[in-house]
N, C-alpha and C positions, 0 to 999 in steps of 0.2 A: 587428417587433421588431428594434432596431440591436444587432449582433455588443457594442458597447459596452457596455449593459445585459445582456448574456446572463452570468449566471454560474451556472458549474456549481457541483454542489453535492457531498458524498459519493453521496447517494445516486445521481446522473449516473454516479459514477467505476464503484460496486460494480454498477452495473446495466450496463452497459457492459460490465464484466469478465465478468461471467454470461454476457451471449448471444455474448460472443464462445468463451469455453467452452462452451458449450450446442453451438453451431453443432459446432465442431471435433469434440468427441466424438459428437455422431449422426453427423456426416459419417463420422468417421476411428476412432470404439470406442477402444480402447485406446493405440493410437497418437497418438489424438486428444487423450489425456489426461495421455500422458508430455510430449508437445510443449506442452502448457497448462502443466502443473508445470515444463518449461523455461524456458517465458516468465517465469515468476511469479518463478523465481530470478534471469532476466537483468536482471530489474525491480528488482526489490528489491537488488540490488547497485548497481543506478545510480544509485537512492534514496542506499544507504550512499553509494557513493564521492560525491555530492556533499556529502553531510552531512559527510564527512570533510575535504574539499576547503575546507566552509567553515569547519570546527575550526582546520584549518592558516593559514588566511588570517587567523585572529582569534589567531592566535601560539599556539592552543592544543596541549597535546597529547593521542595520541587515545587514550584510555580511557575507561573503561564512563561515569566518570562526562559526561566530554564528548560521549558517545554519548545521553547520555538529555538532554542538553543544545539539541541543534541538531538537534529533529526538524523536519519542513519540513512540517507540518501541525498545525490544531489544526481542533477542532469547530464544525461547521457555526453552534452555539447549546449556552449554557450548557444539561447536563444531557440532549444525544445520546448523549455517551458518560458510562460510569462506568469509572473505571478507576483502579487504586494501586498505594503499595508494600503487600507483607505481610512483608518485612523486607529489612535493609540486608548483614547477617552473619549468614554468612559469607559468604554469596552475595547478591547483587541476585534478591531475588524479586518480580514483579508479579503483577498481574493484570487484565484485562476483565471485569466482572459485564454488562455494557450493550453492545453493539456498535452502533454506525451504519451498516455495513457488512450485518448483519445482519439489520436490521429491515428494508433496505432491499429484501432480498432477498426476504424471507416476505410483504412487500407485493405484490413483483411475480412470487410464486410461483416464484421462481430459486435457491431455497437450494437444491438438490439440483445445480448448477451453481455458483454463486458459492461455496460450502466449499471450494474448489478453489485459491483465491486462497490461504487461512489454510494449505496444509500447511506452505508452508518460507518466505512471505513475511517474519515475522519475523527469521530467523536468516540469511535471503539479503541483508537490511537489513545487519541487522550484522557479517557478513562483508563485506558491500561496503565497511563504515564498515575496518575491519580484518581483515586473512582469517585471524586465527588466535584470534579472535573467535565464540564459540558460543552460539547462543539454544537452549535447549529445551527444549519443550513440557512440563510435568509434569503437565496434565489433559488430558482431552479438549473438544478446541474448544468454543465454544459453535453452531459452526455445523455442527459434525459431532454436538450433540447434548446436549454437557457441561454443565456446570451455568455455570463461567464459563473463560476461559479464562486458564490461567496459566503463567509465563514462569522460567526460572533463568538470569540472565545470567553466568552461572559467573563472577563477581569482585564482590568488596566494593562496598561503601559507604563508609565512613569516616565516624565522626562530622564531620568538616573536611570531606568530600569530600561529604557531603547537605547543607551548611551552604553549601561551595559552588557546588553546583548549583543550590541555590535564589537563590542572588545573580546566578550566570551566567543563568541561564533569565528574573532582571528586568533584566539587562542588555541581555541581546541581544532582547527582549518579540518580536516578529512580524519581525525583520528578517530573517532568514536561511528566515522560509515561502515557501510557494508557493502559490496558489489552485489550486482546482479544478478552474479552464480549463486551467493548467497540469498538474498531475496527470493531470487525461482524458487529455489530447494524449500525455503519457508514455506513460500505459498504453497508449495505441491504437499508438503508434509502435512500442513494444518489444514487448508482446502480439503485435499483428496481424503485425510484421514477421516474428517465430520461426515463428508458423503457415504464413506464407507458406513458409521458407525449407524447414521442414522436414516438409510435407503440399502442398510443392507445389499443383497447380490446386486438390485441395481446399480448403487453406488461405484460396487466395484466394476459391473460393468460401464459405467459414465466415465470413470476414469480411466479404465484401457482405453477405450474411444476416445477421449482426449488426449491422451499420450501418441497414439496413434496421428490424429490428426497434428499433434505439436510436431514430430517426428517429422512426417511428410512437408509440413510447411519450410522446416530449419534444418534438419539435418538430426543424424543419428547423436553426432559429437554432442549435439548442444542438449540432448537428457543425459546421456553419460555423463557428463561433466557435474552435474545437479548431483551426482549419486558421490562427489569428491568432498558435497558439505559436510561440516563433522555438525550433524542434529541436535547433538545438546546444548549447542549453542541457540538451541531455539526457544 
């Protein structure tokens, strides 16, 4: 199999992120688990800031509604995920009924690790996109157990403002994503590198055991291919 052909998928990205949690908290307990919650928010700001990065490059300006504009993923296949608004006003509220993240995990018996990802990813997204910017949580996850999971993006909608995000979002259709190759590659570079930094030899050893085990699960091609991101793009 040529690195060419190799595409990852969500479920590469979320199963990935599990053993590399898995690892860190049996090695390191609790310490193990503040330093996973570190990565998760170092990630998800780098998420935001380049979503912001390409708001500003398209003359926009950055508000909730150009926040929900310039996500840099969509789903693997029509109907992995479910997910909507449940209103505009006074606040943006969504929600997750379906995760891809999730199922991916119960597949590969890692939810009790991969929940790990959901505590502040969200809100560490959109403080990256702007730091004065608050996502939060008003269920309980569905990976911690909930029924689905749902979001308050503390600012409106605007009838004009859903009217133009639906114009913006056919405007800009796939250009400002990223594939999955590129996502893994994120996670493992910002992930793995916090563990490293801050559990030391363990960290590094958390992560050869999760490479390993990624390795075993997918196949040799699907981390070579990770090693084809160019990183400053992150």
């Amino acid at each position: 199999m040529t690195n060419e052909c190799v595409k990852c998928k969500i479920e590469h990205h979320a199963v990935l992120f599990a053993y590399l949690a898995k690892h860190a908290i049996e090695l390191c307990g609790e310490k193990g688990k503040e330093a996973v919650l570190d990565a998760m928010t170092a990630y998800g700001r780098e998420r935001g800031a380049r979503m912001a990065a390409n708001a500003l490059a398209h003359g926009d300006e950055l508000t909730t509604m150009t926040n929900q504009a310039y996500g840099e993923w969509k789903p693997d296949y029509d109907g992995q995920m479910e997910f909507g608004q449940l209103c505009t006003e006074p606040t943006l509220q969504t929600y997750i009924s379906r995760c891809a993240w999730c199922d991916a995990w119960k597949k590969h018996g890692l939810l009790d690790y991969g929940k790990y990802y959901c505590v502040n990813v969200d809100n560490a997204v959109y403080q990256g996109f702007r730091s004065d910017f608050v996502c939060t949580p008003t269920t309980t996850a569905l990976s911690w157990g909930g029924e689905r999971c749902e979001f308050d993006w503390g600012h409106p909608l605007t009838s004009d403002e859903v009217k133009a995000l639906a114009e913006k979002k056919k405007a800009l259709g796939t250009s400002c994503m990223k594939d999955f190759n590129f996502h893994t590659a994120h996670l493992l570079h910002t992930v793995g590198n916090t563990l490293k930094e801050q559990l030391g030899a363990q960290g590094e050893q958390a992560v050869s055991l999760a490479l390993s085990d990624y390795v075993g699960t997918f196949g040799q091609a699907y981390l070579d291919v990770l090693e084809g991101v160019d990183d400053e793009q992150f």
